[in-house]
N, C-alpha and C positions, 0 to 999 in steps of 0.2 A: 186771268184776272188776279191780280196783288190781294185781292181780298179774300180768295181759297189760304193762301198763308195766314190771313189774320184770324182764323177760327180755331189757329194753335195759339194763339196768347196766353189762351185762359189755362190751358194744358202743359205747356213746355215750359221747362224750368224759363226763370228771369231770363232775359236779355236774349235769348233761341234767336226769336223772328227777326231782330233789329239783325242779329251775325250772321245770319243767311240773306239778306236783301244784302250787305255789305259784299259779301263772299260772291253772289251771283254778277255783283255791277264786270267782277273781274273775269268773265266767260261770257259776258255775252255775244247772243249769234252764234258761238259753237251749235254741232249738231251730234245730238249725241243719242245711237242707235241700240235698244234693249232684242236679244231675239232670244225666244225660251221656245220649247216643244208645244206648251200649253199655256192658253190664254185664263183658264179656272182651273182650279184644283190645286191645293196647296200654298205656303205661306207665302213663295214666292212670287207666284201668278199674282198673288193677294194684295202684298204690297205695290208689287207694280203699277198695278189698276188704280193706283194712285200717287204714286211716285214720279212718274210720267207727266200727268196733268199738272203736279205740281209743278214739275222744271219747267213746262211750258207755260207757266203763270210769271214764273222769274226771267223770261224773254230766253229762253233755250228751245230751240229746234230739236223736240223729244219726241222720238218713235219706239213703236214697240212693232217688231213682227213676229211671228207664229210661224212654225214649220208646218207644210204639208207633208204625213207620213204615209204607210202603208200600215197594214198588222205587222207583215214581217218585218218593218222597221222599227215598230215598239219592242219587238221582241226582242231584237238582237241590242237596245239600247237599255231596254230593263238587266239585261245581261251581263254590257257595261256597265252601269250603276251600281248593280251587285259584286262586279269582280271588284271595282273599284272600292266596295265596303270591304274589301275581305272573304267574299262568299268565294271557293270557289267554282268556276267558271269555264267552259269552254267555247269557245269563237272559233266557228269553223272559214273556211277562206270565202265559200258563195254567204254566209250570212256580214261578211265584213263589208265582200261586195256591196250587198244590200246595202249597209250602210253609206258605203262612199255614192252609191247612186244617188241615193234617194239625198243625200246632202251636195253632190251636182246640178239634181234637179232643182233645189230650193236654192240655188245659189245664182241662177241662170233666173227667176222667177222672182225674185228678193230682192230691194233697192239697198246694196249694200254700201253705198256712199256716207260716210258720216267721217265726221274729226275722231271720235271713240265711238267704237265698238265693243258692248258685253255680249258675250255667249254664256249663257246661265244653263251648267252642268250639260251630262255628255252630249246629249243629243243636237245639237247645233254648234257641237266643238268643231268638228271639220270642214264647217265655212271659213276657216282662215286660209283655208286651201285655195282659196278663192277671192281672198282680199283684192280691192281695187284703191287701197289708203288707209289714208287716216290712223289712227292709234287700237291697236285689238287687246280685249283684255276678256280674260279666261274666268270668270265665275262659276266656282264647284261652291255648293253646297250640301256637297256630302262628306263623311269621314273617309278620307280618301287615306289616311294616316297608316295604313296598313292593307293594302291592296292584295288582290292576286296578283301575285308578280305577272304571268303571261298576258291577263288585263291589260295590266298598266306598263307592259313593253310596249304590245299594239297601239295602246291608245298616248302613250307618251309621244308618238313621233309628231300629233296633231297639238299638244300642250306646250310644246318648245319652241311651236312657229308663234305664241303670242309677246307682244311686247310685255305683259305683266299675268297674273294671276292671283286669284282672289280669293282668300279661304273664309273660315267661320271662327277658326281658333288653330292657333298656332298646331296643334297635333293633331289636325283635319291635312295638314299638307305635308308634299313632298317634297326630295328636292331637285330642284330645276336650275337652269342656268339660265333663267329671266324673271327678275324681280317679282318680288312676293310680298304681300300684303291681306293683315286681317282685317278685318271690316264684318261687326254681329250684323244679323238681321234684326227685325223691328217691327213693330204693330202702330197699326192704327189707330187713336183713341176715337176717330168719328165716325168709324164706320161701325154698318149694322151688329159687326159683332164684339163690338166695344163700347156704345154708347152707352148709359144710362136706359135701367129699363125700368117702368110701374110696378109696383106689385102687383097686381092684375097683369100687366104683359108676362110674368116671370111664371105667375100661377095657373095661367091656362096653357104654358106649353109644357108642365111641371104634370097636369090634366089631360091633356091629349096621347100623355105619356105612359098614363097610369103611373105615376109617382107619385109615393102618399107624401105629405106634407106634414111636417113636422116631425119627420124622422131624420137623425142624422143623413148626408149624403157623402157619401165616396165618389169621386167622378174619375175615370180616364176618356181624354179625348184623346184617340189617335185612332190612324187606320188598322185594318185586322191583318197583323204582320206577327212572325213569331219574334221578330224585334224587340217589337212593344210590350211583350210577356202578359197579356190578358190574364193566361192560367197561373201563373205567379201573382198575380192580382188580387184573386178570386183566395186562393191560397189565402193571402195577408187579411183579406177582408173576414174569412173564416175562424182567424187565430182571434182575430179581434172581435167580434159578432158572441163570442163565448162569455167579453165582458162588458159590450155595450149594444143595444139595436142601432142595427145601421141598415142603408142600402146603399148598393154596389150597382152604379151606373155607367156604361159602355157607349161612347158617343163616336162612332166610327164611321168612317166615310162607306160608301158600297161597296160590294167584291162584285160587280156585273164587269164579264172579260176579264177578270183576273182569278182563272186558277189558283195560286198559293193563296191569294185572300180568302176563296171561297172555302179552302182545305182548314184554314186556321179558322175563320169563323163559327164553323163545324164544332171543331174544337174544344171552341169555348161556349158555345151554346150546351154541349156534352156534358163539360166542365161544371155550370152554370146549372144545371139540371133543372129543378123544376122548383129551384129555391123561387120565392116570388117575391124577396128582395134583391135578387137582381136582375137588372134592364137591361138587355142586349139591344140600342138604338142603330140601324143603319141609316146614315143621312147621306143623303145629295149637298155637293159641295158646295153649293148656293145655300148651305141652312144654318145662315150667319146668325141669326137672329135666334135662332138656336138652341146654338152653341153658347155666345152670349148667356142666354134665359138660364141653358144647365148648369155654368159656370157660374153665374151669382148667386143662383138658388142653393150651392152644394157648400158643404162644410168643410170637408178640407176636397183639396185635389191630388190623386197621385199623378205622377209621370215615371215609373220604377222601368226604365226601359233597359235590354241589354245593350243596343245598340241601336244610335241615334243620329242626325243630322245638330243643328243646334237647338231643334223641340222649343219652339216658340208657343208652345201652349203652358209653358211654365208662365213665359211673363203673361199671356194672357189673363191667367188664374190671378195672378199676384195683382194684375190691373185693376182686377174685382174685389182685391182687399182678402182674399184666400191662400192661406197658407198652403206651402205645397210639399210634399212629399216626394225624393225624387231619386233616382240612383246617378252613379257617375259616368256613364255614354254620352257621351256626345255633348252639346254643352248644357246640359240639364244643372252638372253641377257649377257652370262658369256662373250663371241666373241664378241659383239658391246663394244667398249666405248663413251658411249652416247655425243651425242655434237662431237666427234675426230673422228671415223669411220664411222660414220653413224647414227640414232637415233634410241631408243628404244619408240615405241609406244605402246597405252592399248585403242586403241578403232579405228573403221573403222577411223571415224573423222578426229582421229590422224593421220593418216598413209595418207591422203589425202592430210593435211594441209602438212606434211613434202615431200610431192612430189611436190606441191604448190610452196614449200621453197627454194626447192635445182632444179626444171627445172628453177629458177627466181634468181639462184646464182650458175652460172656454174663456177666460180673461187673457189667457195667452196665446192661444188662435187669434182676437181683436188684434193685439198688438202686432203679431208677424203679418196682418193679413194689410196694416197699416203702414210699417217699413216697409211690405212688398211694393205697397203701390209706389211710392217714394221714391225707391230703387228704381224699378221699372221707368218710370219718370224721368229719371237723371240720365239713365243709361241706355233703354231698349225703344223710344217711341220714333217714329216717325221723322221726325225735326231733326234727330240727331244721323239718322240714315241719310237722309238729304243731304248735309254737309257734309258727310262724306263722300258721296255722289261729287258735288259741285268740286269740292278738294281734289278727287282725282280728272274730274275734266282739268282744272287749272294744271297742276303737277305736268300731267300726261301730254297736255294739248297747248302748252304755252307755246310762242312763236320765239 
């Protein structure tokens, strides 16, 4: 239906939805096939859950498939993922096996007929092994900008077979000898964890939380990774807590099946002690509405990560009119404009002294929290994801 588009009017800068009804007349009838590891869990999954619906409201034949895995198949792709960020890494020959099986098997099981093909990050990269047409294109969303080398010899020989590949920001990629392109990811303004909420909806999940109300808030959303630097958090929130009360709130997705989650979680609960301004929240990835509630409720938000993907909870934050706090991984600092949105910080220090800054200049938290949205707006939403999308079916798939 043409009318799921028309509920961006009110959201997307001027003239968005007239350039994408214009844009899509030029593809129509393409069929154009999304396959990820995971249908929930992450920004990705996120948007596509609606990304999808959309192309097929502008007359595009839009699929999404899901891999069938095993355990040993997560694990030797977590492993990828990791070598691929720099972690190192070792891949033995039976677990690479495992891989190519079990992406044999989804490839025999999989309708992989389409004009384009995305495979979004590692684990459904070696279905190009398996092409039967159409146009393949390689989607990483990870900082792949400095890999294990032995990683990314293995896994390079499945990245060369695609016609293109797809980063997040120019120093997320490597180089290859078939076209490369950045393309941000993007948020939803209408879904559950973007809409507009009550103060009543924001306050009872602010209460089911045990969060007192009317004390400053600190938030980080992200999973419990030593990434995300929790305990460098806790640090910054301590330096600053000496000149202002606040509380320190942790909105992390589960550690259930994930050993290194459940290690670092430990951690920062350790860390976290028995102060009772801080919230250690584990959520289920479905707890859109939330995340949302914590994010409007909170006063400023950090994102201090070591190392990151593009950390789409910045624009989130900045969506809700909150200033963010953020380090330079990944593209945390592409989304901040330092000094206007929020500040970009490079040490606990930093990130303390700028919480210092802005609970001591609540007229200038309004301001940043109001070019955030703005920003966000022009650049990170939905609408503008689209046409990128529909750009590269044309580009890729013209006759």
């Amino acid at each position: 239906m043409i009318s799921e588009l028309e509920q961006y009017r009110e959201v997307a800068p001027k003239g968005t939805i007239d350039f994408l009804y214009r844009l899509s007349d030029l593809v129509q009838g393409k069929r154009f096939l999304h396959i990820t590891a995971v249908r929930y869990g992450g920004g990705m999954a996120e948007i596509l859950r609606r990304l999808v619906p959309m192309m097929k409201s502008l007359g595009i034949d839009a699929r999404w498939e899901v891999l069938a895995g095993t355990q040993e198949f997560s694990d030797v792709t977590r492993r990828i993922a990791d070598g691929l960020q720099g972690s190192p890494q070792t891949i033995s020959e039976e677990q690479y096996q495992t891989y190519l099986d079990v992406t044999t098997r989804n490839a025999k099981a999989l309708n992989l007929d389409a004009d384009l093909v995305f495979t979004h990050d590692p684990e459904p990269a070696g279905l190009v092994d398996h092409r039967k047409g159409g146009k393949w294109v390689w989607r990483c969303h990870l900082d792949a900008g400095r890999p294990h080398r032995s990683v990314w010899s293995l896994f390079r020989r499945h990245v060369v077979k695609y016609d293109a590949a797809i980063f997040s920001l120019s120093g997320f990629a490597q180089r290859l000898p078939i076209p490369k392109f950045l393309l941000h990811p993007s948020i939803d303004p209408l879904t559950d964890k973007h809409r507009d909420l009550s103060r009543a909806e924001i306050g009872e999940v602010l209460d089911r939380f045990h969060i007192a109300r009317g004390v400053p808030i600190l938030l980080q959303v992200a999973r419990f990774d030593r990434f995300k630097d929790q305990i460098g958090t806790i640090r910054a929130y301590r330096m600053a807590q000496k000149y202002h009360r606040c509380q320190l709130v942790f909105a992390g997705s589960g550690v259930i099946h994930d050993p290194v989650g459940e290690k670092v979680l430990a951690e920062v609960q350790e860390a976290a002690g028995n102060d009772p301004d801080i919230h250690i929240l584990q959520l289920p990835p479905e707890a859109d509405r939330e995340i949302n509630a914590l994010q409007r409720a909170s006063t400023i938000v950090i994102q201090k990560t070591l190392k990151d993907g593009f950390g789409m909870a910045v624009s989130e934050a900045m969506w809700k009119g909150k200033p963010v706090i953020g380090g330079t991984a990944g593209g945390v600092s592409a989304q901040i404009v330092d000094g206007a949105t929020g500040f970009i910080v490079h040490s606990v220090e930093g990130a303390a002294f700028r919480i210092r800054y802005l609970l001591s200049n609540p007229g200038i938290m309004t301001r940043m929290g109001a070019t955030g949205k703005e920003h966000v707006r022009r650049n990170f939403l939905i609408t503008r994801h689209l046409g990128d999308y529909l750009t590269m079916l044309k580009l890729l798939c013209s006759e």
